[in-house]
N, C-alpha and C positions, 0 to 999 in steps of 0.2 A: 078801585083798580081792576080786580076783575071782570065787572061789566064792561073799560075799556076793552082788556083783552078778548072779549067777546063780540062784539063787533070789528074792532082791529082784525081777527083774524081769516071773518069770510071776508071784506073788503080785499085784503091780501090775495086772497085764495081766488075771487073774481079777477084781479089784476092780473095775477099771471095766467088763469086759461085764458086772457082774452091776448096776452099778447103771446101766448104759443100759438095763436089762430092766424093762416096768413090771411091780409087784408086785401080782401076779393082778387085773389090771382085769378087770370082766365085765362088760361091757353087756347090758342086757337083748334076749334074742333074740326079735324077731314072730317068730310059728310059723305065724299067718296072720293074718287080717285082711279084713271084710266089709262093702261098705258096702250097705246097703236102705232102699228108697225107703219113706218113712213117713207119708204125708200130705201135707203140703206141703214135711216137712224130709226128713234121713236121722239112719238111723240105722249108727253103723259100732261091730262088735265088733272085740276086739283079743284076741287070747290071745298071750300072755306067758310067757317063761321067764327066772329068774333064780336066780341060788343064793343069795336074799335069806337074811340070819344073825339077821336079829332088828329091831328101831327102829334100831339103829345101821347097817346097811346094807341097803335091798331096791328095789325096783322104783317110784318113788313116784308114777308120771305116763310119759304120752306125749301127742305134739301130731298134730293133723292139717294136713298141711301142703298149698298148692294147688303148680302144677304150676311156678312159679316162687321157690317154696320160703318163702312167708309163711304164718303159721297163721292156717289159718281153724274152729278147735277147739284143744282140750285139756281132758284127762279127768287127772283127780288121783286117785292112788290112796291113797287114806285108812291103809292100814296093811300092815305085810310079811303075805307069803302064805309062811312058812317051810316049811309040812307043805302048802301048794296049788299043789302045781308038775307042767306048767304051769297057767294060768289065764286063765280070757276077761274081760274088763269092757269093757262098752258107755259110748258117748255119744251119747246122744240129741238129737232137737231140733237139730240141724244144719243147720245153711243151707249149700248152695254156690254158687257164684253162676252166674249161667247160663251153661251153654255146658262147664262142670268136664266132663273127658272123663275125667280121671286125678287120684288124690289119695296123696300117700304121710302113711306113719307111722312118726317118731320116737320113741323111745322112752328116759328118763331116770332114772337112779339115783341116789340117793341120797348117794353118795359116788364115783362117777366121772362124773356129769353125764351131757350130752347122748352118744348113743351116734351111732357115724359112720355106721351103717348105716339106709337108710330102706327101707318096704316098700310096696310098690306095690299101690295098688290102680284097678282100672279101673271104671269109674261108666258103668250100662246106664238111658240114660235111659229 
């Protein structure tokens, strides 16, 4: 019986580190991020990386967020970029409201949601 409980208890011990481990989350990573004045509004690109696999997991959207963390934008990305990595997509037509000195951007997956990392960007009025 003891030799059971000796093996019984690192097998245990491997079970549960492996399932406190998440099973390859990847959030999508800004690589960078630009916002340009464009008339009255702006315009901000975003290039993206992901190890999107196909419709069933990729990149699908990011929000722009103001400097108290409400969105004032989001761009939806219509389809995985498998073979276009990284990649930039704009959103245009922007309004910020006066005085935005700083905007970040979040970014969203498909299968692990909102990512915890945002990217900063600074607004040259």
């Amino acid at each position: 019986m003891p030799r059971m409980r000796q093996i019984a208890f690192p097998l245990a011990a491997a079970l549960a580190v492996s399932v406190a481990v998440p099973a390859l989350a990847h959030e999508p990573g800004i690589l960078e991020a630009v916002a340009t004045k464009s008339g009255m509004s702006w315009r901000v690109d975003v290039t993206l990386e992901h190890p999107d696999t196909g419709w069933d997991h990729y990149a699908d959207g990011w929000e722009v967020l103001d400097a108290d963390g409400k969105r004032i934008g989001y761009r939806l990305l219509h389809h995985p970029h498998v073979n276009e990595q990284p990649f930039t997509r704009s959103l245009t037509n922007l309004d910020l409201p006066d005085g935005t000195r700083r905007i970040h951007i979040r970014a969203h997956c498909s299968v692990d949601g909102w990512g915890d990392k945002t990217f900063r960007v600074d607004i040259d009025p």
